[in-house]
N, C-alpha and C positions, 0 to 999 in steps of 0.2 A: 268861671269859664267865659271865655267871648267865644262869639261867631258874628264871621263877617267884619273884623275889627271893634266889636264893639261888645260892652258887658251885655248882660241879660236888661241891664235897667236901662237902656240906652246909652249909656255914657263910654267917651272915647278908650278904646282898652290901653292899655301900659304899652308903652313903647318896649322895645329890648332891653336886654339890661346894661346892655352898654352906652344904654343912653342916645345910641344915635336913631333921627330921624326913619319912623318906618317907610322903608321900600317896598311899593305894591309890586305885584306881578300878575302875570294873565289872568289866575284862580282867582287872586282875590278881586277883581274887576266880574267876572263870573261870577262868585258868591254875591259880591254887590245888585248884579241885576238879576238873581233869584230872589233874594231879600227883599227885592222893592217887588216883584211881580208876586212871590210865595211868603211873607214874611208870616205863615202859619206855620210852615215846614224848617226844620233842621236842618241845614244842607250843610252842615259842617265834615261829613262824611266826605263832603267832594272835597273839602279840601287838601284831603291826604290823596284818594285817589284820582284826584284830576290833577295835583303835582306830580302823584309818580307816572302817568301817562306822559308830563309834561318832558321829564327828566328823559322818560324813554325816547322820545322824540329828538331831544336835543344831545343826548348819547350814542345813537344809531350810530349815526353820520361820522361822528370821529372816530367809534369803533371802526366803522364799515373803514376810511380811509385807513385806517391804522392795517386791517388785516390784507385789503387791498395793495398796501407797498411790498407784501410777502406773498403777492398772489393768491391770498386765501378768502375767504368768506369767513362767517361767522359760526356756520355750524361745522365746518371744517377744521377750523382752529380748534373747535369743542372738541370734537372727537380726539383730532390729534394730541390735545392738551391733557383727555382723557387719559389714552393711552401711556402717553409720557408718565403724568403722574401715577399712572397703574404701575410701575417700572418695568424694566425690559424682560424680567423674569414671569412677568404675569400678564399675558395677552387676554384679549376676553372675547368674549361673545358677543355678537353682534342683541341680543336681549340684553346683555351684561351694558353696553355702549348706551343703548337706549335710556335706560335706566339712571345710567351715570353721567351721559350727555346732554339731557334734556333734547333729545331731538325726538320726533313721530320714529318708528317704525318703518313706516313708509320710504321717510327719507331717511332713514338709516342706511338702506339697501339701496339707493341712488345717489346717497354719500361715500359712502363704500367701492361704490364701483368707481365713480370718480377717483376717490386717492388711490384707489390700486392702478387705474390706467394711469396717474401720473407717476407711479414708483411710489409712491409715500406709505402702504403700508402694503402688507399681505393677510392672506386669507387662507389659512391651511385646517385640515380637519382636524381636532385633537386627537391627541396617540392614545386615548384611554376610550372613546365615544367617535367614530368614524362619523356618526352622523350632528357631530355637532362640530360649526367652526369655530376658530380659534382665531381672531384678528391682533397683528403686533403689527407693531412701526419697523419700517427699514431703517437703513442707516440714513436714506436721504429724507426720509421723513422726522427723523429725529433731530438730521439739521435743522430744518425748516422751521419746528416747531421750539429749539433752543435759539434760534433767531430769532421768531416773531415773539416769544413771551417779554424778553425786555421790552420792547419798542410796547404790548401792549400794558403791561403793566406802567410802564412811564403815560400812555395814554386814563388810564384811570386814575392815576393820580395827580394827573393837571386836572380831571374833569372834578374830582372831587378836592381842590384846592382851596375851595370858598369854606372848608368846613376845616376844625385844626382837628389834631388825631385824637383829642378827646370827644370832638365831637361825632367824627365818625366812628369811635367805638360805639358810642354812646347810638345812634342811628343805626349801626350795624346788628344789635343787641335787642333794639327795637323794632325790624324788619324781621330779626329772628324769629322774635315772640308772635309777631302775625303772621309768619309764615305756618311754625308749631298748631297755629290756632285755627288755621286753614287746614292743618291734617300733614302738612308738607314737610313728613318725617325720615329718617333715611337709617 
């Protein structure tokens, strides 16, 4: 095991295995000046989650422009993307959205109102339960959201181009497993 670049016995840890020269990045400058301040503590924990902090950081901004040229937001596209892939047979519930969206509650129901004042989706009661609603996409929401999935879909796979697709299975597999392991079941 290294941390911080380095074995347990101090010595320089293996480069890649492709042999090329290792490139530091922010974290590992960060783990460097805990190890000279804490060098009792394992701060190898931060390595994983102060890159994926990093990642989110340096992802926002190209999502945000990408949903931006469709005039949407992020939680926006969510919904919408929700509904899409629910298909057009199967509207849902605004608990149903939350659950499948990853959005609060809260802004469920100030997301909501927004796409419906722009036309993008509607909100009707179901025909079997008067008191529960039923949310689908319009037709203009449907466009919107079979627009914007290319353009974002080619945005995530420029962002994860530094990696080949075995390595993103491989990453993807392994985000799974700590997710499962955090309880994050569905």
């Amino acid at each position: 095991m290294t941390v911080n670049g380095k074995t347990p016995e101090g010595g320089a840890a293996p480069t890649p295995a492709s042999g090329a020269a290792r490139t530091r990045d922010h974290v590992d400058h960060v783990l460097d000046q805990w190890h000279a301040q804490r060098p009792d503590l394992d701060v190898s924990p931060m390595a994983v989650i102060g890159r994926l902090k990093r990642l989110m950081l340096l992802i926002d901004p190209e999502m945000k422009r990408t949903f931006a040229a469709h005039g949407l937001d992020r939680a926006s596209f969510d919904v919408l993307a929700t509904l899409r892939r629910n298909g057009p047979d199967n509207p849902l519930t605004p608990a149903e959205l939350m659950a499948s969206a990853m959005v609060t509650s809260g802004a469920v129901t100030q997301r909501l109102d927004r796409l419906q004042g722009r036309g993008l989706i509607t909100r009707r009661p179901s025909p079997t339960d008067g008191r529960v609603v039923q949310v689908a996409l319009t037709e203009r929401g449907l466009t919107l959201v079979e627009a914007t999935l290319p353009d974002h879909l080619a945005t995530e796979t420029r962002l994860l181009s530094a990696l080949s697709p075995a390595e993103q299975e491989q990453l993807a597999l392994l985000m799974r497993t700590l997710l499962l392991g955090l309880g994050d079941e569905f």
